[in-house]
N, C-alpha and C positions, 0 to 999 in steps of 0.2 A: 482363594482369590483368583489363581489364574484360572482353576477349574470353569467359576464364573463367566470367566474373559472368555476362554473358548469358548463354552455354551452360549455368549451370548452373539460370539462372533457367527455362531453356528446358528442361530436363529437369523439374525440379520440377514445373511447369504438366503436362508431358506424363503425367507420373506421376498428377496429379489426374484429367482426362480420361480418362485408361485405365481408371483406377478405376469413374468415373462412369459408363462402358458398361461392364465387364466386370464389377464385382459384382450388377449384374443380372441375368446369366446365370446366375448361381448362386442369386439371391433368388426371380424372377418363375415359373421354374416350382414352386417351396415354394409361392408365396404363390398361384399360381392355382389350384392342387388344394387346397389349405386355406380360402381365402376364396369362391372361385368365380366366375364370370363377373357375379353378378349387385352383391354387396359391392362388387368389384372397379371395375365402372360406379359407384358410388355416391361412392366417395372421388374416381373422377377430374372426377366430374359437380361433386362440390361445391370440390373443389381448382381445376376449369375461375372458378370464381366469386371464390373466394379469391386466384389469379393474378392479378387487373386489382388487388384491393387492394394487393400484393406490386408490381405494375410502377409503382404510386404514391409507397408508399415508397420507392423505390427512385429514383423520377424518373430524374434524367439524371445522377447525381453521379457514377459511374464514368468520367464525361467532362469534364463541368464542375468537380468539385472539382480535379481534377490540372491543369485549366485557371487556376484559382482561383488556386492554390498556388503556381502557375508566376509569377502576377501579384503576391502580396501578398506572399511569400516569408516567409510566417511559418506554420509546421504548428497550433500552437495558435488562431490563430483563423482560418485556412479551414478545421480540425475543428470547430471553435465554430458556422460558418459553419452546413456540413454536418449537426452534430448537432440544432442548436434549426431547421433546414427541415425535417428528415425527423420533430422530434419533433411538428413541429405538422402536417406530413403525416398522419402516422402516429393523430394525433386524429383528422382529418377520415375517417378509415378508419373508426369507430367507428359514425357516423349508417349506414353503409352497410351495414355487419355488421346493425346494428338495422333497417333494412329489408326486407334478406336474412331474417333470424329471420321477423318479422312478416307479409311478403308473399309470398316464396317457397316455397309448400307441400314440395317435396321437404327444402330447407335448414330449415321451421319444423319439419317433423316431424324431422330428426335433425338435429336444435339443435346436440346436443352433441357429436355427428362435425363440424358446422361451429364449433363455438367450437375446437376440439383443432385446427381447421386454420386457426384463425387464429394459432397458434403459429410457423406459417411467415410470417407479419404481421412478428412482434414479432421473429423472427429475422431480418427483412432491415432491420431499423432500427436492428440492432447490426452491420449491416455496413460492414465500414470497410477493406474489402479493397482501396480506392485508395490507402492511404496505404503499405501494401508495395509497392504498381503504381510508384508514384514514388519511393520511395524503392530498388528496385530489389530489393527485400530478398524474397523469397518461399518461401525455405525452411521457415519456420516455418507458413504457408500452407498446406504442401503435408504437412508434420508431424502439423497438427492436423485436416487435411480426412482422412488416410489413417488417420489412430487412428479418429475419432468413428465413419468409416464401415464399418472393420472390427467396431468393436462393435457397430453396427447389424444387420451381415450375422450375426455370433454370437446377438444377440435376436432376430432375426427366425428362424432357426433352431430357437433354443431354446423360445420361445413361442406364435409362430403355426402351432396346429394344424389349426384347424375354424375353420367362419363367422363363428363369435362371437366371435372373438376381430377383428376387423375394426376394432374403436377399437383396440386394443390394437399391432395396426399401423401404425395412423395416428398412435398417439402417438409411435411408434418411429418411424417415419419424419418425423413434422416437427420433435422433439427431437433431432434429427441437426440440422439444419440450426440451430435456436436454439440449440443449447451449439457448435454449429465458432464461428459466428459471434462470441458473449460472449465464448468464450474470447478468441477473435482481438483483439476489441476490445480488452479489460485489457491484451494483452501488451502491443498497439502504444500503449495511451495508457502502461504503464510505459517500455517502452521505450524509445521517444522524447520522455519527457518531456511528456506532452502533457498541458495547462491549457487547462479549461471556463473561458473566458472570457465578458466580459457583450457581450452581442450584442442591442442593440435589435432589435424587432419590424420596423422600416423596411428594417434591412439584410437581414435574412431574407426578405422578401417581394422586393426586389430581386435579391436572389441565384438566388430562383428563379423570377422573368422573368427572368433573363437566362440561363436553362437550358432555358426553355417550349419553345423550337420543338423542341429537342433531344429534350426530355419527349412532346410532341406526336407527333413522326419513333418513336419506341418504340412511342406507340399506333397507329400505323398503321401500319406493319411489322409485327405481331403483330395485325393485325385483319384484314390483307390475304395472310398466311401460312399463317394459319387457314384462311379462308373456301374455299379450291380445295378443302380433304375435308370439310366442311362439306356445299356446294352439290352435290360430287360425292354427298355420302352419298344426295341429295334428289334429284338427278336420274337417276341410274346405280345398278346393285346392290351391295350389299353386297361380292362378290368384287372390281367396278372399286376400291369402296375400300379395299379390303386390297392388293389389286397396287400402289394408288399409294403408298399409307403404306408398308407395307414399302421400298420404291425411297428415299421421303425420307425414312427414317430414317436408311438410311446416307448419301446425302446431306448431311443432317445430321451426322452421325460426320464426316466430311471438314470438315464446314463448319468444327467449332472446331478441328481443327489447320490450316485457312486463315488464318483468323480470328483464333487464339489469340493468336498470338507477334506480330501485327499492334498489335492493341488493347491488350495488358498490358504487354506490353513494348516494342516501339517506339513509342507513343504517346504514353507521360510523358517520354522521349528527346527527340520532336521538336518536344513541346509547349513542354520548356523551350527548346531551340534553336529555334522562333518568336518566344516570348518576349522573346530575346536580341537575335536579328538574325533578321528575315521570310526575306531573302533566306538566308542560313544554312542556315535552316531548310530551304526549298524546296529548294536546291540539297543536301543530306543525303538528303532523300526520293527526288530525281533520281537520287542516287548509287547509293543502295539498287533501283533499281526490276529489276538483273537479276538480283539474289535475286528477287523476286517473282514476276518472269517463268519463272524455275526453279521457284519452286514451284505456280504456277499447272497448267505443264507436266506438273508431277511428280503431280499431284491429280487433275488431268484422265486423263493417262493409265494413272492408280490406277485410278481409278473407271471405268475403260472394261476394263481387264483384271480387276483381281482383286474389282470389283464383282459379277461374276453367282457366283465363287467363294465371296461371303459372304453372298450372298443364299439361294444352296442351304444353307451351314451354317448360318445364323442361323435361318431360314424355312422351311425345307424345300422340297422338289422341288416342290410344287404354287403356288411364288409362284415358280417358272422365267419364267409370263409374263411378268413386272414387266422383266425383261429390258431390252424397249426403253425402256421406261421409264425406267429407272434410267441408260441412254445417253443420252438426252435433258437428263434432269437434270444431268446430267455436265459438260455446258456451263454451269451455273448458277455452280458452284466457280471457275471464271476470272473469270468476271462481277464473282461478289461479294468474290470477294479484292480485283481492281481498286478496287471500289464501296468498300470498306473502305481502301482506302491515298488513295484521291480525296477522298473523304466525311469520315469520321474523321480522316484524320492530318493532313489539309489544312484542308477546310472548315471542321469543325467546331475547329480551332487558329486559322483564320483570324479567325476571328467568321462566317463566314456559314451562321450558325443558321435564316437565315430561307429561304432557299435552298434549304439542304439538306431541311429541313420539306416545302415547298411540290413539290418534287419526289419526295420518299415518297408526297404525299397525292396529287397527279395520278394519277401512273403508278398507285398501289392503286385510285382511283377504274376508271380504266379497265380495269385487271384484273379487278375484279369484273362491268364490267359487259360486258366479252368472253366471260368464264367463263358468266353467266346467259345471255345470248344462243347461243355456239355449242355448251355445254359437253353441253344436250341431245342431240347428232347426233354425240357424242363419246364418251371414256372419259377414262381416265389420262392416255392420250398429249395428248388436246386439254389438260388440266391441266398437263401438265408445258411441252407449246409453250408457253401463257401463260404461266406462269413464266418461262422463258427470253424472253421477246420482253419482258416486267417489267423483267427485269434488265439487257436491253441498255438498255432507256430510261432507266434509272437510272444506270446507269454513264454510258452517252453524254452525259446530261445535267450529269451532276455533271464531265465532261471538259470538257464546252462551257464549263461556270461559270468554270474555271479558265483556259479558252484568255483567255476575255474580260478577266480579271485580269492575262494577259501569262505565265499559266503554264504551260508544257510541259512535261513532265515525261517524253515519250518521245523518242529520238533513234535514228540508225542504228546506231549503234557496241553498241548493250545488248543485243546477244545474242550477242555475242563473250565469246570466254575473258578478253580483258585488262577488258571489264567487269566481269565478275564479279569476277575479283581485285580490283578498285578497289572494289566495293562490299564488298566482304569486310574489305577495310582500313580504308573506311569506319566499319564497325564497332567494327572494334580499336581504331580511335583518336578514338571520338566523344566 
């Protein structure tokens, strides 16, 4: 029966994802002969500004609330908890918007393409998509993510002709994202019964320090991610940056079915089973590690075979070079699923927030400043080794954290068949 649940929880998600790159295929060439290269730069240029506001709101609750919930075991007030931190977040978003307007010349002169894109603000502050993460429940998720986005892909069809219709895009495109979100919210506060409780000012600000490193670990993961096509755009041409983007996009594409079924769903699992019993807990994640090892395998040598096969369909024949590239890369997917079962299902269960932080912000320090030093005598390829040489120091580090806490979590036996079967049962009967 739970087996079921997961499998089905696991399909739902998969179906979201699919979505999430394949109605593009169908929107992005409409929208680039309609809008044109230069509109096009303008939304991502001012959405690039709007993101940092959206990874605030957002802070670190998709980790810390399920952590939260796990502790206090009452849904109405670690929603209470979550809702009055992100509502006062979500203030402090406002001064910045107002200086964005006032300072930033490209953002003051189209004010109001950047107010429309603060829509995506106020849509990640009705997000509450941790409380079906924990409670296991994600079909309805997956229901209201595949409606909103099919009607987008019909609007966008329907209306976007020409240039000028460019806001008219942008509102289609970030009133997707604020009605999935609303919606989602109402069901899950009717559904589950859920009461805005009163929640002093004291606990709120407690709640998130005890999220900060977590919050901190998101800004520099996303500022150290960036920065490789960035520096590349600055020091290398225009085509080294299209070979490397092309290569980590699909990269990306691999990352969140790595990734995915790690953090949504095994997550709020092992967070309660910490909770309960540490050792428990550890020993579950132990069980599981040759499913991981299967699919680290399985991603890895996806992306070594039928990655140059999607590169020439998605891309066309003249990003063939990305090739090595995108081999390169390909060792990142092992890395970071590790990095993802060590970091997330461990670390960050255990409490070691501060840890895990401090080891995002090194290893990005040093990446950037490998990347400015060799990146000029390079291209792609030197972009994509730093990456990978990133993700071993991250993984290796986040292994060492746990050796020292007395925790292994490799043995000889987990790449055997009867491992597998035993992590599979683990499953069935968690």
């Amino acid at each position: 029966m739970k087996t079921n649940k997961i499998l089905k929880n696991f399909s739902y998600l998969g179906v979201v994802q699919i979505l999430n790159y394949a109605l593009p295929i169908i929107t992005i060439p409409l929208v680039s002969r309609a809008l044109g290269v230069e509109k096009i730069g303008l939304i991502s240029y001012i959405f690039s500004y709007i993101s940092y506001l959206i990874l605030l709101v957002n802070y670190s609750f998709s980790l810390t609330a399920i952590r939260k919930q796990n502790q206090l075991n009452d849904l109405s007030l670690t929603f209470s908890l979550v809702f009055k931190s992100q509502l006062l977040l979500l203030v402090l978003t406002l001064p910045f918007l107002l200086i964005a307007l006032l300072f930033i010349p490209d953002l003051k002169y189209n004010w109001f393409l950047t107010c429309i894109s603060y829509i995506a603000v106020l849509g990640a502050f009705f997000d509450k998509n941790w409380i079906f993460q924990y409670k296991q429940d994600l079909k309805l998720v997956a229901i209201v993510n595949v409606l909103l986005k099919i009607i987008s892909v019909v609007c966008i069809i329907l209306f976007i002709k020409e240039k000028e219709d460019y806001l008219l895009y942008a509102i289609i495109l970030y009133s997707v994202i604020f009605f999935t979100n609303i919606i989602l919210f109402f069901i899950c506060v009717k559904k589950y019964k859920i009461k805005i409780l009163k929640v002093r000012l004291k606990e709120v600000i407690s709640f998130l320090k005890e999220g900060k490193m977590l919050f901190f670990s998101s800004v520099v993961i996303s500022f150290y991610t960036s920065t490789s096509t960035l520096l590349l755009g600055i020091y290398c041409s225009n085509r080294d940056v299209g070979l490397y983007s092309s290569a980590m996009k699909l990269i990306d594409i691999a990352k969140v079915f790595a990734i995915m079924p790690i953090t949504q769903l095994i997550y709020p699992i092992v967070s309660q089973k910490i909770s309960e019993n540490v050792d428990e807990g550890i020993l579950f994640v132990k069980k599981l590690m040759p499913i991981f090892n299967f699919m680290a395998i399985l991603l890895f040598i996806g992306a070594i075979i039928v990655g140059p096969f999607m590169l020439h369909l998605l891309f066309g024949s003249q990003f063939l070079d990305a090739i090595p590239i995108l081999w390169i890369l390909s060792f990142t997917l092992i890395l970071i699923l590790y990095s993802t079962v060590f970091g997330v299902l461990l670390m960050v269960n255990l409490g070691m927030d501060h840890l895990f932080f401090k080891n995002q912000l090194y290893v990005a320090i040093l990446s950037v400043l490998l990347t400015i030093l060799i990146l000029p005598y390079g291209a792609g390829m030197t972009s994509a080794i730093i990456l990978v040489i990133s993700e071993i120091l991250i993984t290796g580090y986040q292994y060492y954290c746990l050796r020292l806490k007395g925790y292994n979590l490799f043995y000889l036996e987990m790449f055997s068949k009867k491992a597998f079967l035993e992590a599979v049962n683990a499953i069935k009967t968690h």
